[in-house]
Backbone bond lengths (Angstrom), bond angles and torsions (degrees), N, CA, C in turn:
res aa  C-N    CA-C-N  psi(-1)  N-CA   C-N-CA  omega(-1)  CA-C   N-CA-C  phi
1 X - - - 1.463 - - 1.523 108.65 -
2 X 1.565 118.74 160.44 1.344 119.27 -160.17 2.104 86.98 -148.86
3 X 1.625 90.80 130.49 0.832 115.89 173.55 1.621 116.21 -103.63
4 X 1.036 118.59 129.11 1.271 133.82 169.20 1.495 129.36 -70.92
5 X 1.054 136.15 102.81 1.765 133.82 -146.28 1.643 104.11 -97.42
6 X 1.130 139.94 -159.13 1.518 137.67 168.68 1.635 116.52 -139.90
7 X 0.904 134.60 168.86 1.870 124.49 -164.74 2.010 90.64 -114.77
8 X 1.425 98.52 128.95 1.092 124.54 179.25 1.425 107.62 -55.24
9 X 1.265 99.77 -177.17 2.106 114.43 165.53 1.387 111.66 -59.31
10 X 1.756 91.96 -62.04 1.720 96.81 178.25 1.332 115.67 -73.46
11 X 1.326 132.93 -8.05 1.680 111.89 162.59 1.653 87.82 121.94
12 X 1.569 126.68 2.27 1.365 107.09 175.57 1.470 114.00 -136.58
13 X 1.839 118.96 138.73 1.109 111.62 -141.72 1.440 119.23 -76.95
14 X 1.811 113.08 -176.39 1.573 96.44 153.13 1.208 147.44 -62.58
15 X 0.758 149.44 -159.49 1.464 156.76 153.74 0.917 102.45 -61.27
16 X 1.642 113.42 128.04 1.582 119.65 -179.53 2.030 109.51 -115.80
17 X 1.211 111.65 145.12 1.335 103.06 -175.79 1.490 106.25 -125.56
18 X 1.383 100.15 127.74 1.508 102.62 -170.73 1.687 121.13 -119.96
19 X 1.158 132.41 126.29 1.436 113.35 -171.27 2.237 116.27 46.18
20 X 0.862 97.27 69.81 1.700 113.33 -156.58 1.469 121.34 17.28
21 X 1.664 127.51 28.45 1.230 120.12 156.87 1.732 121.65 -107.89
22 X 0.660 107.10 -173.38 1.626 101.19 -153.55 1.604 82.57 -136.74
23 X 1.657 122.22 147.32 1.313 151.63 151.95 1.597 124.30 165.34
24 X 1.686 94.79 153.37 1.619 102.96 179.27 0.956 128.76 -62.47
25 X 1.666 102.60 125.72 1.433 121.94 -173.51 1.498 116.23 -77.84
26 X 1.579 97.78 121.47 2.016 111.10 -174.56 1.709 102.23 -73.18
27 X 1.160 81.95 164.29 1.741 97.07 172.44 1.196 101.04 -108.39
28 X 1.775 91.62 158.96 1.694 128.49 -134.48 1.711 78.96 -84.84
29 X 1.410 115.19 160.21 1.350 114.70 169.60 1.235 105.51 -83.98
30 X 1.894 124.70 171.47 1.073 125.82 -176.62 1.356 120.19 -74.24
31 X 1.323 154.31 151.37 1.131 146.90 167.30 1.436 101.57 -58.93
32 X 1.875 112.12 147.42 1.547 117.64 152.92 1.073 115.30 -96.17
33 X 1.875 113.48 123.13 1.397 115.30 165.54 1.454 126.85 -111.78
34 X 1.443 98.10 117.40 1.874 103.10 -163.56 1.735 112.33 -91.95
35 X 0.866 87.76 -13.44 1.718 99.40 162.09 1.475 103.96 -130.81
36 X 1.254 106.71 171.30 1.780 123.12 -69.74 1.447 147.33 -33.52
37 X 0.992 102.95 102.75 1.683 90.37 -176.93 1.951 128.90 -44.45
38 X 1.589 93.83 122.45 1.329 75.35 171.63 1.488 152.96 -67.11
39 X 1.222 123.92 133.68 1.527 128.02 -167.17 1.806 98.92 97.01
40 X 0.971 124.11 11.66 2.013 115.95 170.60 0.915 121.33 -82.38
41 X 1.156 115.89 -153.12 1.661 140.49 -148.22 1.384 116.50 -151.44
42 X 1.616 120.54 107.30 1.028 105.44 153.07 1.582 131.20 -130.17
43 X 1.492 136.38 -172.36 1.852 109.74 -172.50 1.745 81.17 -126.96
44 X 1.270 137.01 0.58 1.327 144.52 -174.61 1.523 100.28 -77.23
45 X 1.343 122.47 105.21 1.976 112.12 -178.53 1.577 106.62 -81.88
46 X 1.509 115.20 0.44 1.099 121.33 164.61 1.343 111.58 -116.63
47 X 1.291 125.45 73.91 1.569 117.00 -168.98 1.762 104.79 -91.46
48 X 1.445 112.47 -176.16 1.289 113.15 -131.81 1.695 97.48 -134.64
49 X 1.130 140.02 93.01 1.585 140.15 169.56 1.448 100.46 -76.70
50 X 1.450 109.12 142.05 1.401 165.34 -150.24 1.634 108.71 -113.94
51 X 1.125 128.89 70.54 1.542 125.38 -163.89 1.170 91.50 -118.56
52 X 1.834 109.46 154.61 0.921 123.81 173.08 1.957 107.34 -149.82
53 X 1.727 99.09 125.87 1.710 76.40 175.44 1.578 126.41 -98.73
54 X 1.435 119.34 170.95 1.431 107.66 -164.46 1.701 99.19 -101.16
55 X 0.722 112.78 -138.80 1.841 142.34 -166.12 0.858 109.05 -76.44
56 X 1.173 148.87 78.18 2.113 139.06 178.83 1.323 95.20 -51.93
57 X 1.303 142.39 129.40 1.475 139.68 175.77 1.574 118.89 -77.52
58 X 1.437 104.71 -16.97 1.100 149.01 -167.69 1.696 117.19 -73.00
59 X 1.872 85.15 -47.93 1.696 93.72 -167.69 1.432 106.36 91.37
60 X 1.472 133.76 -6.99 1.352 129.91 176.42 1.873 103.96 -92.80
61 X 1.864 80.56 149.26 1.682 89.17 164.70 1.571 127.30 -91.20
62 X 1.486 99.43 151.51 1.548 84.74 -161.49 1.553 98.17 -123.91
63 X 1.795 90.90 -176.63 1.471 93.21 -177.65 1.554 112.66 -138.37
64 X 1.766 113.60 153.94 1.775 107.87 -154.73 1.869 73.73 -111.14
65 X 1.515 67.81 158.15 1.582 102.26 -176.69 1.611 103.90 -143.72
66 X 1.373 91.29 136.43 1.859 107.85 -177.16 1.579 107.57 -129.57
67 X 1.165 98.33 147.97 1.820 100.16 -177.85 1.819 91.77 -133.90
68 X 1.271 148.87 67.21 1.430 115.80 155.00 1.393 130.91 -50.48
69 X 1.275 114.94 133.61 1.562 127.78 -173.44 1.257 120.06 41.64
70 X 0.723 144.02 -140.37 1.686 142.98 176.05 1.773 119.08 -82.28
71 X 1.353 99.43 16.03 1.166 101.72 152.55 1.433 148.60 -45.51
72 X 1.440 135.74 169.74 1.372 124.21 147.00 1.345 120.53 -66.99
73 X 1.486 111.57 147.94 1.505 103.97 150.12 1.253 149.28 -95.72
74 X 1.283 102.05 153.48 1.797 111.32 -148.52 1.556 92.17 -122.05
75 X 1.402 98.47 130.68 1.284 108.89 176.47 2.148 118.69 -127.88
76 X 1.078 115.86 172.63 1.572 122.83 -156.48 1.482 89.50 -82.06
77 X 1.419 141.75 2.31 0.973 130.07 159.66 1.727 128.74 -76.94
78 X 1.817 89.68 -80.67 1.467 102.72 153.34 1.393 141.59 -48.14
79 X 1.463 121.59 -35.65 1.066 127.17 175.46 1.806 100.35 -109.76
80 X 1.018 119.94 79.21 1.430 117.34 -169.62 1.637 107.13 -75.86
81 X 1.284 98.65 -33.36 1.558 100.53 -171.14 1.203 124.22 -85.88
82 X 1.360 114.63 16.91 1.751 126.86 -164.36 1.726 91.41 -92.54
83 X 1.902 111.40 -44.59 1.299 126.45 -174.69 1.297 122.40 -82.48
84 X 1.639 114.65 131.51 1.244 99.57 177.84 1.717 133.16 -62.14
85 X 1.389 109.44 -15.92 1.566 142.83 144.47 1.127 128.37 -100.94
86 X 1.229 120.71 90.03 1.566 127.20 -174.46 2.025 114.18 -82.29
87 X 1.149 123.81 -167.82 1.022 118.09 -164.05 1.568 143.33 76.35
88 X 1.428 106.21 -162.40 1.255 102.46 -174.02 1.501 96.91 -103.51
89 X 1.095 132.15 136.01 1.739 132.28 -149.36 1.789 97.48 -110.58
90 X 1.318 99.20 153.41 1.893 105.92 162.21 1.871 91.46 -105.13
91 X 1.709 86.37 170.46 1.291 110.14 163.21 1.589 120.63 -26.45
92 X 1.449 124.94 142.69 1.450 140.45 176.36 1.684 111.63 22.74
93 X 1.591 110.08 57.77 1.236 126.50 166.20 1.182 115.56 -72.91
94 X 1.677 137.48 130.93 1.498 107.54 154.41 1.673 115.49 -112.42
95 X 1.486 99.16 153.07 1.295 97.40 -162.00 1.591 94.27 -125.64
96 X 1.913 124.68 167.54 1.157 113.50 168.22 1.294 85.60 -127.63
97 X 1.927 103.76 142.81 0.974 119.98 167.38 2.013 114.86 -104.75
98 X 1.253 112.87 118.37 1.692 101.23 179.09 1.893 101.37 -113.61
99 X 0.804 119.24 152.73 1.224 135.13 -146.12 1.892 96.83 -121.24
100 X 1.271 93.44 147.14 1.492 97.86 177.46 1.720 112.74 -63.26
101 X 1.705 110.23 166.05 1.659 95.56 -172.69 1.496 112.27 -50.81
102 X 1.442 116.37 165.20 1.408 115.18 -167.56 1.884 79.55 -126.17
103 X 1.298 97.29 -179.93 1.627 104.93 173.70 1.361 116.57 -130.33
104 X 1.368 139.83 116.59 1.381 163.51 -179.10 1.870 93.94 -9.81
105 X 1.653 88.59 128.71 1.723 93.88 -177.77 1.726 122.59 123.06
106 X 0.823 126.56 -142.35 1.577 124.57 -162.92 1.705 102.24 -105.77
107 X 1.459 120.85 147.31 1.550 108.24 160.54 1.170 98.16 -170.67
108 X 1.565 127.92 -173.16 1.037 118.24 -118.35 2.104 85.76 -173.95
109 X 1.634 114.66 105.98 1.041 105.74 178.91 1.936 113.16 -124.07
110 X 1.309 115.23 130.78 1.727 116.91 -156.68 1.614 85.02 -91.04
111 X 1.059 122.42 -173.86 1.564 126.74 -175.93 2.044 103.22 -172.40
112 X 0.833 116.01 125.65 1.543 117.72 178.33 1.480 120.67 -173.66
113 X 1.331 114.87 158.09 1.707 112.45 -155.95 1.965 97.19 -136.63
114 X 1.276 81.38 162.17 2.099 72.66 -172.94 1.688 73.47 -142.57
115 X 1.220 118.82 166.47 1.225 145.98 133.58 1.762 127.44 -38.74
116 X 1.531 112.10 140.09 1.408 111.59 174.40 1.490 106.50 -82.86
117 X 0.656 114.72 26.54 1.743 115.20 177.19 1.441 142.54 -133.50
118 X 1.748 103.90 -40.12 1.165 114.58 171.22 1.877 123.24 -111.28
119 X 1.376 90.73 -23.51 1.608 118.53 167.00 1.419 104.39 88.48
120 X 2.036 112.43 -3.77 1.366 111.27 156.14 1.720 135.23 -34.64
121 X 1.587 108.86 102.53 1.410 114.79 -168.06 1.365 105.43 -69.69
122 X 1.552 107.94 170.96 1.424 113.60 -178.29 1.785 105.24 -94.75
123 X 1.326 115.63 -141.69 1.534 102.85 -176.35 2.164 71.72 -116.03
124 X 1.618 93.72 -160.05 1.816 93.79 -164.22 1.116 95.52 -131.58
125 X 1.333 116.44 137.57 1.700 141.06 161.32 1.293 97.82 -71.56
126 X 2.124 126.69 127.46 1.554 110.25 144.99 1.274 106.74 -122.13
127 X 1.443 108.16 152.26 1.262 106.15 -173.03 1.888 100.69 -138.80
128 X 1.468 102.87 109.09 1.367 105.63 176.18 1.368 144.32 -79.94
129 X 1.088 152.52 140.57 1.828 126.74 -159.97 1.779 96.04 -176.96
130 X 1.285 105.98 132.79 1.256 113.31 171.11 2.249 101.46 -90.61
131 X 1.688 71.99 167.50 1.806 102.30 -161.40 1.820 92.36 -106.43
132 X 0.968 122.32 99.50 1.728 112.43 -177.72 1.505 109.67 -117.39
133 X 1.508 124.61 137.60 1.229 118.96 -177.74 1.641 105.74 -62.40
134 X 1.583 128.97 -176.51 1.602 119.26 178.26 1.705 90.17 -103.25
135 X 1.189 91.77 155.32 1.586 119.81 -176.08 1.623 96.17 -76.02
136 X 1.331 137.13 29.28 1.495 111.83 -167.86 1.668 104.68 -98.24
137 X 1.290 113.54 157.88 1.326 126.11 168.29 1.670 102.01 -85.65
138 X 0.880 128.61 145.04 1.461 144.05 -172.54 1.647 109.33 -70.24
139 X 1.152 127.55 109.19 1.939 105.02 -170.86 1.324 83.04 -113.19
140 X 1.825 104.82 148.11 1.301 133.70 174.10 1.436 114.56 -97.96
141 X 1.346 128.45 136.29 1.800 111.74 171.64 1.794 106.06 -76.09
142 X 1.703 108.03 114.12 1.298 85.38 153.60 2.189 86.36 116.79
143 X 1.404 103.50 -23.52 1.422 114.53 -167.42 1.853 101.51 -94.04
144 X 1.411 84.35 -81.30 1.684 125.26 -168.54 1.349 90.46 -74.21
145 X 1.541 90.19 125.34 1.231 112.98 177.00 1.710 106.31 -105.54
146 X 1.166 139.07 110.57 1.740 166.19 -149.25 1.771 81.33 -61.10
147 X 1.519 122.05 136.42 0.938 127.64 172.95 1.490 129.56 -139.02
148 X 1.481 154.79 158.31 1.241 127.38 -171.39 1.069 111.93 -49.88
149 X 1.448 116.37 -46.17 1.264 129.40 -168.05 1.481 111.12 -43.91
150 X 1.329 120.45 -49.99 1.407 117.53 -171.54 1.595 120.36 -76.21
151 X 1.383 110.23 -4.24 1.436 133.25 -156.77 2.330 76.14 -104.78
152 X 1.345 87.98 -86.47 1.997 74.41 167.53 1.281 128.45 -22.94
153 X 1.379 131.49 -65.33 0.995 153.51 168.27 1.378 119.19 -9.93
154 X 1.557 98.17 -84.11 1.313 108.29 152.12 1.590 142.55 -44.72
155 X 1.219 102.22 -38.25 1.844 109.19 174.78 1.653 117.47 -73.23
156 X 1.607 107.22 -26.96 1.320 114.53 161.55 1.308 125.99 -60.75
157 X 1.683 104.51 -39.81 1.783 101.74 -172.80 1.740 101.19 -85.82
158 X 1.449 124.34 -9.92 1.135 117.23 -152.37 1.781 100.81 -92.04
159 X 1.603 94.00 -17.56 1.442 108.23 -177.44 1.852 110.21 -85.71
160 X 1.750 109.77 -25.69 1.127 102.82 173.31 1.496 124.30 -56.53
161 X 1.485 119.21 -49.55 1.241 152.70 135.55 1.403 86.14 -4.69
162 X 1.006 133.38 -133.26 1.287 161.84 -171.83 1.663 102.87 7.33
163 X 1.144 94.31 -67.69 2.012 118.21 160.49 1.531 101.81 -30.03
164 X 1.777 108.80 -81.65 1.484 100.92 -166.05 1.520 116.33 -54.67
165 X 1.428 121.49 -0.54 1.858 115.46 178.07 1.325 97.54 -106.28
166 X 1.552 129.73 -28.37 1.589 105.24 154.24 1.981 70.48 106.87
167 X 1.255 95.63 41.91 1.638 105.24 166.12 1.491 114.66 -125.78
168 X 1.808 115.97 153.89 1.635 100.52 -153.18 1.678 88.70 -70.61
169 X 1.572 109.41 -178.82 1.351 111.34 163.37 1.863 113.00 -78.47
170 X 1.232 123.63 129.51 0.915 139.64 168.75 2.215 112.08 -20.52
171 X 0.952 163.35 144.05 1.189 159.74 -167.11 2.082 92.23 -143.97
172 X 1.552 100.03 93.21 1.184 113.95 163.64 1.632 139.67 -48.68
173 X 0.881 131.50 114.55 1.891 120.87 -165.38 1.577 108.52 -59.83
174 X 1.315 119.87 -42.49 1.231 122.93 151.94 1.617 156.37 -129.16
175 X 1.091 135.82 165.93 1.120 114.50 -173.38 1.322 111.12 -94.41
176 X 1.603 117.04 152.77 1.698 124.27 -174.32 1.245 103.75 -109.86
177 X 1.954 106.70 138.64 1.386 110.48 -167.29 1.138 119.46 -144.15
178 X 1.343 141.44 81.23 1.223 157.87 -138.23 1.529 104.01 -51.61
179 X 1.421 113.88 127.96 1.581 119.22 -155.82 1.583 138.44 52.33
180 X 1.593 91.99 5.60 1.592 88.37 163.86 1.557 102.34 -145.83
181 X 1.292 124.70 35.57 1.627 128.24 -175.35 1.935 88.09 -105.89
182 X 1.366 113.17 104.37 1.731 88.20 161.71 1.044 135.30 -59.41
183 X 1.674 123.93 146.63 1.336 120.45 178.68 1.325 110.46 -58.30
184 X 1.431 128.52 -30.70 1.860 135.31 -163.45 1.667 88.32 -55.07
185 X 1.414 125.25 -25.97 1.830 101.29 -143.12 2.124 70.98 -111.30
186 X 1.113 145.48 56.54 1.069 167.43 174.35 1.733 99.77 -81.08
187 X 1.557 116.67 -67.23 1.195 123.08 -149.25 1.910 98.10 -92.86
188 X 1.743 97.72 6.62 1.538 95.34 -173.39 1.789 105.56 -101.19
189 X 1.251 101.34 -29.44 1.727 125.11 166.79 1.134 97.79 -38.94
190 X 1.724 123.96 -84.90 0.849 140.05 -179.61 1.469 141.66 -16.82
191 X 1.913 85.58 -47.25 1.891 97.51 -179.65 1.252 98.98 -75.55
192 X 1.712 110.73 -39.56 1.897 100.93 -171.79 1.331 92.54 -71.29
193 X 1.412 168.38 -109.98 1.083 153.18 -126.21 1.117 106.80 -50.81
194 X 1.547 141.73 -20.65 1.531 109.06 165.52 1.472 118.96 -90.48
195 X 1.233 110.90 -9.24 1.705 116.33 164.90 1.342 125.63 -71.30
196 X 1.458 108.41 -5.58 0.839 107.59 179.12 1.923 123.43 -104.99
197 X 1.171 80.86 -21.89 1.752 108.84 170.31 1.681 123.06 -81.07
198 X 1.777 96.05 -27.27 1.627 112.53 160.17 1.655 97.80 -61.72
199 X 1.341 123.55 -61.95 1.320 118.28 -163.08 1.547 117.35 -55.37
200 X 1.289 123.39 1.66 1.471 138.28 -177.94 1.254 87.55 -103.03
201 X 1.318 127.91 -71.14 1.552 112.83 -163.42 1.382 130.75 -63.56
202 X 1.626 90.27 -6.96 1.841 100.07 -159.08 1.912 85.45 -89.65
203 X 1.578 119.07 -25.50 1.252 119.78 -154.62 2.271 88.04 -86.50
204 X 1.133 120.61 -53.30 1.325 117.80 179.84 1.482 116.13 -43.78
205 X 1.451 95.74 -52.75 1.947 103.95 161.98 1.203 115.92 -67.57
206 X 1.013 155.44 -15.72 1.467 150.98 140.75 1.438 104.48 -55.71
207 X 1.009 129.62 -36.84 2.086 112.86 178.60 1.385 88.96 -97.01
208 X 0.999 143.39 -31.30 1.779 124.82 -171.52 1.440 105.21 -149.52
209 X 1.238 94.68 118.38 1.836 97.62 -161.02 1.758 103.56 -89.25
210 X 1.134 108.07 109.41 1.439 125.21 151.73 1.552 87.55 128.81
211 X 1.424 139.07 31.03 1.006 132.53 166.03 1.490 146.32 -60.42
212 X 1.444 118.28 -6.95 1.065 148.19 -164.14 2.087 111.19 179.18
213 X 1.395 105.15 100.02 1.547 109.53 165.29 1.317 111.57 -23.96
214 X 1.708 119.84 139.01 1.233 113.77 153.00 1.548 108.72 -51.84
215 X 1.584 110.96 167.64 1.081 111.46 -164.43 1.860 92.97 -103.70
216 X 1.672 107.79 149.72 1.905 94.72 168.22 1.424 74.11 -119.52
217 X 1.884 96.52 138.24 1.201 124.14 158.26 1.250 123.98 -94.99
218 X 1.034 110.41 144.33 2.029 120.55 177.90 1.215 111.49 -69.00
219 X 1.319 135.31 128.63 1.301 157.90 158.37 1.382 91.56 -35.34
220 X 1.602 111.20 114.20 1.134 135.43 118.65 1.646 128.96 22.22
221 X 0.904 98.79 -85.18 2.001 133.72 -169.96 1.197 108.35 41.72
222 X 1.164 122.09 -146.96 1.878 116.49 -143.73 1.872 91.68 -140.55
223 X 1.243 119.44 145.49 1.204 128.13 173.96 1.833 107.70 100.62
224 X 1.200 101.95 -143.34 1.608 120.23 165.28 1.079 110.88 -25.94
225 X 1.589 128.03 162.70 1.284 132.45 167.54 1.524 98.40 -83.11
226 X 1.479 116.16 151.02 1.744 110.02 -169.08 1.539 89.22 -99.50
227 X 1.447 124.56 167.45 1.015 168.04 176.61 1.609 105.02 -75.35
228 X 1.426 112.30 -67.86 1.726 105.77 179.08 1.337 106.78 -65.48
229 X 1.089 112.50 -46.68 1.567 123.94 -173.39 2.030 114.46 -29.14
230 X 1.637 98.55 -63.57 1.668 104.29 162.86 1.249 106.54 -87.63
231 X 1.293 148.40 25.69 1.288 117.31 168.57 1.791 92.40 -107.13
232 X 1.201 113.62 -1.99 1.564 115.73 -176.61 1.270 82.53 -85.11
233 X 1.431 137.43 -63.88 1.683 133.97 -151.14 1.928 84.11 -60.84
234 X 1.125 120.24 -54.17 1.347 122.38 -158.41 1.937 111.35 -54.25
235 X 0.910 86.43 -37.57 2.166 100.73 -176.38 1.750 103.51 -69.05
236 X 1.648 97.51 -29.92 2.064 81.93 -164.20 1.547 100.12 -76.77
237 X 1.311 139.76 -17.39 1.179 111.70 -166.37 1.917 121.89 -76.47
238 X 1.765 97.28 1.48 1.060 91.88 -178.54 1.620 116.60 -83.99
239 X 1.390 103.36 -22.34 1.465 109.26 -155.85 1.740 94.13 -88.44
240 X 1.665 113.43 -33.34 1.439 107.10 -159.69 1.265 98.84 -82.42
């Protein structure tokens, strides 16, 4: 039989009795959060924490709790559906937590896990990161004529990205240079910026598998730079 203990003044519990021996119950380790990096970037107003729980020392399952900004806190019980693993968790789970829309600008997300038993909290992960709309110019098929700029554009936000998962920045084969970048090397931009945006999705699906669809990319084709072609690169940075 398992007794349930209560959390002291100072924050540590009673005496817990388990299977008829009796001793003090440790606190839960801290959660690891590999997303978001602190001080990043993201264009997602629902962006996406990266949790992972550690070791109950205990042998108990526990449960994560999130507070963005002066929010309430929401935990994998009550709010089950916030996590991509809801519940009461075992040892070195990872879970994603996405957060209701946020609004353009700075914020601020707490992260912490207690035990199913004593409700002894852990100590708190923060991890800070602004919400920024994307810098893109709007391209038309047939209008907008494809420019370094938009070819930049993109490699900047794709690298912010990259940053907020605590991935290196991408190292480009070449540099783009407004009136002397040829349009021909157009369809070569392209592949590295989506390889490089694979390496984000491939890294979210590596902590939580099926977390984000592979992506289908638009054909290429021959001539001009196409119109769907960047407005597809242009749309993912909001969602990933």
């Amino acid at each position: 039989a398992r007794t349930r203990g209560t959390i002291g003044a100072m924050g540590y519990s009673d005496w817990t009795v388990s299977d008829n021996s009796v001793r003090k119950k440790r606190i839960p380790p801290a959660p690891t959060v590999s997303a978001p990096k602190s001080g990043s970037i993201t264009y997602n107003t629902s962006p996406r924490v990266l949790i992972a729980t550690g070791i109950e020392p205990d042998g108990q399952l526990q449960i994560i709790e999130v507070k963005v900004d002066d929010g309430a806190w929401l935990n994998s019980v009550d709010n089950a559906e916030m996590f991509s693993v809801g519940g009461e968790l075992g040892d070195n789970v990872n879970t994603i937590f996405s957060s209701g829309a946020l609004s353009y600008g700075s914020h601020t997300v707490i992260i912490r896990c207690y035990d199913n038993v004593t409700l002894l909290r852990s100590t708190e992960v923060t991890r800070s990161f602004n919400v920024l709309e994307t810098p893109f110019e709007a391209i038309t098929a047939n209008v907008t004529h494809v420019k370094a700029a938009h070819i930049t554009d993109l490699r900047s936000v794709v690298n912010d990205l990259r940053n907020y998962y605590n991935i290196t920045a991408y190292t480009w084969s070449n540099n783009i240079i407004a009136g002397r970048t040829q349009i021909r090397d157009w369809g070569y931009h392209i592949i590295e910026i989506r390889a490089a945006i694979n390496d984000v999705v491939d890294y979210i699906n590596d902590f939580d598998n099926d977390a984000i669809s592979p992506i289908d990319w638009l054909p290429l084709g021959t001539g001009r730079p196409r119109a769907d072609v960047m407005n597809q690169l242009q749309e993912l940075p909001i969602i990933v």
